[in-house]
Structure formats: C-alpha cells, structure tokens
MISEVO-34623 format. One record per residue (C-alpha): residue number from 1; residue in one letter; y, z, x. Coordinates in nm, 2 decimals, m for minus. Layout:
N
(NUM, 'A', (Y, Z, X))
...
***
This chain:
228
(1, 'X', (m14.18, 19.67, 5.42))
(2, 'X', (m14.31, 20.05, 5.48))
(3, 'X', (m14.01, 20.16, 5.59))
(4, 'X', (m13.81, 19.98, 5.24))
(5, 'X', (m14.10, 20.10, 5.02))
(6, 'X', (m14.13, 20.45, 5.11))
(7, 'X', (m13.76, 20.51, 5.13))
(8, 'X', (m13.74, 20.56, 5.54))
(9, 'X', (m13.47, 20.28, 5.59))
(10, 'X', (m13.18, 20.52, 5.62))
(11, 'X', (m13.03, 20.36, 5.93))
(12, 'X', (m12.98, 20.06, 5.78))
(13, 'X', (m12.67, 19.89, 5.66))
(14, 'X', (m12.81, 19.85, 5.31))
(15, 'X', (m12.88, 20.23, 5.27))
(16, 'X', (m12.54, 20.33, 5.40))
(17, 'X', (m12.39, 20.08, 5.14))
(18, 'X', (m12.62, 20.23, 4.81))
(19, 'X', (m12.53, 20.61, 4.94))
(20, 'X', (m12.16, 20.52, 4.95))
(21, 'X', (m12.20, 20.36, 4.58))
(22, 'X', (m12.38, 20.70, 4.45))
(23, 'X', (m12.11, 20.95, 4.68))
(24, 'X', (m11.83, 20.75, 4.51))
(25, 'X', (m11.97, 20.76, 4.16))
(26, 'X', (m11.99, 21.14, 4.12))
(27, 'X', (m11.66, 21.20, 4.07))
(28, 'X', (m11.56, 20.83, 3.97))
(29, 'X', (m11.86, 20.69, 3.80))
(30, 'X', (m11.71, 20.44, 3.50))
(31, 'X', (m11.44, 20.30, 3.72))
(32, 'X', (m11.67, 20.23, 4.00))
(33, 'X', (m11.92, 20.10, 3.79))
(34, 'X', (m11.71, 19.89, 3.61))
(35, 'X', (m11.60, 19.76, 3.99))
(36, 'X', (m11.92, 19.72, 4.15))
(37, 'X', (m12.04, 19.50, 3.82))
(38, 'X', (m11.75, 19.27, 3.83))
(39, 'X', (m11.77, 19.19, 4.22))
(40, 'X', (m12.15, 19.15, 4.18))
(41, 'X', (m12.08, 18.86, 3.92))
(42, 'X', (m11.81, 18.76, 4.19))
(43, 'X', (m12.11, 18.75, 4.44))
(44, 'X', (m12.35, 18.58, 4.23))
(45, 'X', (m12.11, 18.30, 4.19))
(46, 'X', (m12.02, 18.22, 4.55))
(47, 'X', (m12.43, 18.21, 4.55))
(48, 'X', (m12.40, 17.94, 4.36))
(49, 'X', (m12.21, 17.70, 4.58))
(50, 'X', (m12.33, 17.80, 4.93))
(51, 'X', (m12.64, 17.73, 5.15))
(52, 'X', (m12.97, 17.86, 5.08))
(53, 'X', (m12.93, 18.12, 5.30))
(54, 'X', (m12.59, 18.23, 5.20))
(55, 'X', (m12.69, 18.24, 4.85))
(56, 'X', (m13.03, 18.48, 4.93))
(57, 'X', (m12.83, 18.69, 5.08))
(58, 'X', (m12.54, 18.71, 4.82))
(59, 'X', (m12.86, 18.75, 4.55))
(60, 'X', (m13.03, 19.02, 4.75))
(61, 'X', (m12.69, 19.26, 4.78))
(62, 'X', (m12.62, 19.22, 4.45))
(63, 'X', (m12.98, 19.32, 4.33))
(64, 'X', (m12.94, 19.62, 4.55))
(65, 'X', (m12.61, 19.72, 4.40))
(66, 'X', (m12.70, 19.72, 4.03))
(67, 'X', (m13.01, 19.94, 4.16))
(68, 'X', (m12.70, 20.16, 4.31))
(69, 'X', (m12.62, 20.20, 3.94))
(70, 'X', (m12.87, 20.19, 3.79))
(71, 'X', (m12.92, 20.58, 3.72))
(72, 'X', (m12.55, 20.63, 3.66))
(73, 'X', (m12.44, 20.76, 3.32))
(74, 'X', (m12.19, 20.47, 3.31))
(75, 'X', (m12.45, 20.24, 3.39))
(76, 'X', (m12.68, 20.37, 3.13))
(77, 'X', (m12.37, 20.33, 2.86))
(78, 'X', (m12.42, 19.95, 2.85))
(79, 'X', (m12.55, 19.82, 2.48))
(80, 'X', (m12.92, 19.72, 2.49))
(81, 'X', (m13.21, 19.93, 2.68))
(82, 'X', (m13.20, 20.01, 2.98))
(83, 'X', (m12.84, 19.97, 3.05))
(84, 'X', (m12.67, 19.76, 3.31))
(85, 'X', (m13.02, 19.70, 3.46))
(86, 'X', (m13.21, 19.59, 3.12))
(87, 'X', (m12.84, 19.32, 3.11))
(88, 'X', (m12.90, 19.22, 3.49))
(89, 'X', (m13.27, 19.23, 3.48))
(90, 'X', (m13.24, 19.00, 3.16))
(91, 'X', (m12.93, 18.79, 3.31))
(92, 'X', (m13.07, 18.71, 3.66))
(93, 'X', (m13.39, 18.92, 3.81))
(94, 'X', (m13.64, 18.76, 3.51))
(95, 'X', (m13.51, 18.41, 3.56))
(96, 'X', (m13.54, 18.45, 3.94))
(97, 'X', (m13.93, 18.58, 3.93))
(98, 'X', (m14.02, 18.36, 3.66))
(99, 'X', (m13.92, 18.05, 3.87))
(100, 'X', (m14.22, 17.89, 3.99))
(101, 'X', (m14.23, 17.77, 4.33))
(102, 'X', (m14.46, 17.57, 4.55))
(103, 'X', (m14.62, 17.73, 4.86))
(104, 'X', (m14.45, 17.44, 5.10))
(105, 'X', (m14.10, 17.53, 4.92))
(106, 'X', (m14.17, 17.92, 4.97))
(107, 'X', (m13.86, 17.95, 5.18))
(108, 'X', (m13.81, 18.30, 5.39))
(109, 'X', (m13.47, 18.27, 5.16))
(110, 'X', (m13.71, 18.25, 4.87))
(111, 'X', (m13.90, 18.48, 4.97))
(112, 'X', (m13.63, 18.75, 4.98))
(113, 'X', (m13.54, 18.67, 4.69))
(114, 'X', (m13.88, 18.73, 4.51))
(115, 'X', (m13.98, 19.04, 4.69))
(116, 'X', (m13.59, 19.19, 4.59))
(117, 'X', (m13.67, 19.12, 4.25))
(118, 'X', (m14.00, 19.27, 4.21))
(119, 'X', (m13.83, 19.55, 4.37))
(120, 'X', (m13.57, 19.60, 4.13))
(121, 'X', (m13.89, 19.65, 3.87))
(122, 'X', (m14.04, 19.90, 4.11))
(123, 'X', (m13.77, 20.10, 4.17))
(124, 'X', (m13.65, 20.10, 3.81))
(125, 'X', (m13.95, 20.07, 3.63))
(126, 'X', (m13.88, 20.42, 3.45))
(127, 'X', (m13.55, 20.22, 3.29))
(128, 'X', (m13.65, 19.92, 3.20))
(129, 'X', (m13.80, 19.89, 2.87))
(130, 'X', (m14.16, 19.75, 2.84))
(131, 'X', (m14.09, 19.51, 2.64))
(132, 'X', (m13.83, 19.36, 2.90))
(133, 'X', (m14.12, 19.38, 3.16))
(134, 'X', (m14.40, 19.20, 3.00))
(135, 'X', (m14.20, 18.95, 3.00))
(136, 'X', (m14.27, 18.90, 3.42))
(137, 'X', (m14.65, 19.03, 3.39))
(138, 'X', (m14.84, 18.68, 3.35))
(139, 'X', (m14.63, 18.55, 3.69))
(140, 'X', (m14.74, 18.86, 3.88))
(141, 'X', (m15.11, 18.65, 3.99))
(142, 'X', (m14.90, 18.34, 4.11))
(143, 'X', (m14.68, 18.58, 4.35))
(144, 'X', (m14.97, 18.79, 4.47))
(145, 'X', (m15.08, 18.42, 4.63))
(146, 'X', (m14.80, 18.34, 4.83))
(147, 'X', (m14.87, 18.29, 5.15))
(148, 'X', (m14.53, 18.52, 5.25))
(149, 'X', (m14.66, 18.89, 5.33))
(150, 'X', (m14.32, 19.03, 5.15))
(151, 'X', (m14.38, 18.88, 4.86))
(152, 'X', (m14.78, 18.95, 4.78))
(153, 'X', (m14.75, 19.31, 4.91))
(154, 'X', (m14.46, 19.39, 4.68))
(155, 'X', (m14.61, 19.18, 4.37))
(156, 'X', (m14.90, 19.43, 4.48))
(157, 'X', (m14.64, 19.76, 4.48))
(158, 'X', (m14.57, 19.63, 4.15))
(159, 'X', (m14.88, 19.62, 3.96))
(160, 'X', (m14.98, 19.96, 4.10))
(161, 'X', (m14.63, 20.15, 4.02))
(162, 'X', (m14.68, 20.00, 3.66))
(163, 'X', (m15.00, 20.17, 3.64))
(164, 'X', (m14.83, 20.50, 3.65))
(165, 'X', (m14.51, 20.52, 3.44))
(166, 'X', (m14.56, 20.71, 3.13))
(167, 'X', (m14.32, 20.79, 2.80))
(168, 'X', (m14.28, 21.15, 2.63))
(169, 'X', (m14.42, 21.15, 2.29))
(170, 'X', (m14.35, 21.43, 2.12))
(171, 'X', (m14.65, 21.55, 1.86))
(172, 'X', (m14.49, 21.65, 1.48))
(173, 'X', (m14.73, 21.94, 1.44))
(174, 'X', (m14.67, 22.23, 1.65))
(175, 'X', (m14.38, 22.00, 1.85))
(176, 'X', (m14.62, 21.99, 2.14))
(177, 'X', (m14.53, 21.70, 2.39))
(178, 'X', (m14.79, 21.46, 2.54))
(179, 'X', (m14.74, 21.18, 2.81))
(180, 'X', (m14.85, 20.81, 2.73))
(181, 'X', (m14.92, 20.49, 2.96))
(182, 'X', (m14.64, 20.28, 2.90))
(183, 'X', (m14.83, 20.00, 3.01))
(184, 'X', (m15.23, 20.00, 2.82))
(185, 'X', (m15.51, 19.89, 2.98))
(186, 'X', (m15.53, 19.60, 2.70))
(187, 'X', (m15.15, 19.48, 2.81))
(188, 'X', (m15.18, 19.53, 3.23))
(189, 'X', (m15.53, 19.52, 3.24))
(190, 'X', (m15.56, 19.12, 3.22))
(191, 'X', (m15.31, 19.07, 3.50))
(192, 'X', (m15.44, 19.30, 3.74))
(193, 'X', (m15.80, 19.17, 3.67))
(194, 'X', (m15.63, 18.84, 3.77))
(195, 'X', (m15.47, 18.96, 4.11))
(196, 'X', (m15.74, 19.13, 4.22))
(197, 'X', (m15.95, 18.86, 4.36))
(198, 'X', (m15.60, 18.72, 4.56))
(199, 'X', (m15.61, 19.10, 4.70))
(200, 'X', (m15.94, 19.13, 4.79))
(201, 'X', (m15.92, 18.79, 5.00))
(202, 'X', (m15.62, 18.93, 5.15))
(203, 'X', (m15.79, 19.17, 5.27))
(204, 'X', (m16.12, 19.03, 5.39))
(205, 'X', (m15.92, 18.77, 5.56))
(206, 'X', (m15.67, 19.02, 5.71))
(207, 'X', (m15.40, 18.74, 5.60))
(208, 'X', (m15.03, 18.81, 5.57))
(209, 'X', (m15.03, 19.19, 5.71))
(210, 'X', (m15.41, 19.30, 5.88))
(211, 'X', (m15.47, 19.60, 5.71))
(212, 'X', (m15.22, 19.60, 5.42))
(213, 'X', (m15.23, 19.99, 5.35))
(214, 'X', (m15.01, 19.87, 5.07))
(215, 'X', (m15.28, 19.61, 4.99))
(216, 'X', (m15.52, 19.91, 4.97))
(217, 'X', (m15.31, 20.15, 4.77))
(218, 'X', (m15.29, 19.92, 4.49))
(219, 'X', (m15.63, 19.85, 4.47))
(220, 'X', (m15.72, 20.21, 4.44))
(221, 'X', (m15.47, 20.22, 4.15))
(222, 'X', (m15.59, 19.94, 3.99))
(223, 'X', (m15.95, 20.04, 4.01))
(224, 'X', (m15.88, 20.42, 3.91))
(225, 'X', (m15.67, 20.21, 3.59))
(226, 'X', (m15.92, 19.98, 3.48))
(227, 'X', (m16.19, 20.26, 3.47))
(228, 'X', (m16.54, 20.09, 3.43))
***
C-alpha cells in the first residue's frame, strides 16, 4: 500500500504498463487514446462473463489505464468535465464504490476492486469535477469499516487528499488570483466527522495494519480541516 500510494512501485508490471501508455502518447496521443479506451471497454466486458477473480483483475487494469490517460490532452477532449475520466468515473468507478457490500461478502476480489476505485479519485481528484465526487462522499464511512486493510486505508487517503485540492479563482478587481477549497468544511466536514471514530478504533485496536502511518496522516488532515 506505501509503496502504490507514494509512487515507489516502479518495478512493477503495472508501472511499466502506465509508463509505456504515457511514452507512447507523446508523439501519438489521440490514436492511442482512442486505442487504449476501446480495449478497456473490450476488458470490461470479458469482466462480465468470467470468475470473480478474472473479472477483479480485468476491472483493476482497466481503472489503471484510464488513469494512464487521464492527463492526456486527448483524454481531456472528451465532452463533459473531466474528460475521459469524469465518462469512466461516471460509467463504472461510482457504480462500483457505491455498491454496498456485506463484511462476510468483502471478497479480496472485492476488495481490489474498492481500494482501485478510490484510487482513481485520489489520484485524479484535481480532474474530476466536485460535483462528480460528492456523489461517493456519503459511502466513504461504510468503506473506512471494512474489515480489509486496503480498503479502509485508502477510503482514509481519500478523505485526507480531498482536504487539499483547491480551484483558482481569479478576483475582478485588480485580476489578483486566490486559491479556494474545492471541498468546504460544510460539504466534507460531515463525512470525515463520520469516519473518524472508525479511524480512531483502527488505531487503538491496531486492526488491519498496526500502526497505519496512513491511518495517522489522515487524521492530522482531517483535524487540521475541521479546525475547532
């Protein structure tokens, strides 16, 4: 999880399949967009007919692809904000996070799922518009209490990244430019006042992960947040 978070997993298959994507697009970027998002839906349909493993797996390469494209100027071109990511985050990661699943039916293969998702908001949070997001705030408490480390810690990455994106809002007098929260304390405030109990128990109890740093990170950013 630190290694995935923090951007360390180099070495891995996955990384060497996103760098390729990016090294390809800079001197072919529409045609291998318009490639990568067709054999994604290809992907996302054999996910539909195989075994629950087989379809994780197919889910979890395709999220990881449309992140690949995410910052692409063909993949910004798409009608509607945000681009191919506002249509995929609309089309398949919301309907995936919003599912609500049982602890006993918390699969690892469900698990995967959930923690790839709320990594496609963390990693594109900046993109997606914040009307698209609010739409997966209220399930954010229910995931913080799954039982699966992966998914709690990155529900918890979540809800502390959110707490730091910010819009350019430029001032008519004087055309002076000023930063605002994207996300108020009056629209995130509520749900991280929710999770934070689950996170302190987490903690207390050392479950999932003993000493979550990631746990601890997003506390500080939630308290710092809320204020008083």
């Amino acid at each position: 999880i630190s290694r995935d978070v923090e951007g360390n997993d180099h070495d891995t298959r996955r990384w060497a399949a996103i760098d390729l994507v990016r090294s390809l697009r800079r001197f072919q970027d529409g045609v291998v967009s318009g490639i990568l998002v067709a054999y994604a839906g290809q992907v996302l349909e054999q996910a539909k007919g195989g075994d629950a493993e087989k379809a994780a797996l197919c889910k979890h390469a395709c999220i990881h692809l449309i992140i690949s494209l995410a910052g692409s100027t063909a993949g910004q071109a798409a009608p509607g904000p945000g681009g191919i990511a506002g249509e995929y985050f609309a089309a398949v990661v919301i309907p995936e996070i919003m599912s609500v699943v049982a602890p006993e039916h918390m699969t690892l293969e469900v698990a995967l799922v959930k923690a790839a998702c709320l990594k496609f908001v963390t990693v594109l949070r900046n993109i997606l518009s914040a009307q698209a997001v609010s739409n997966i705030l209220p399930v954010l408490p229910h995931l913080m209490k799954a039982e699966h480390a992966i998914v709690h810690t990155y529900a918890a990455v979540c809800g502390n990244v959110l707490t730091s994106v910010q819009d350019k809002v430029e001032i008519e007098e004087g055309g002076k430019v000023q930063w605002k929260r994207r996300y108020d304390v009056q629209t995130l405030g509520p749900i991280l006042r929710e999770m934070m109990p689950t996170l302190l128990e987490l903690l207390l109890a050392g479950k999932g992960i003993p000493r979550n740093e990631h746990l601890v990170r997003a506390l500080s950013a939630w308290l710092s947040f809320l204020g008083k």
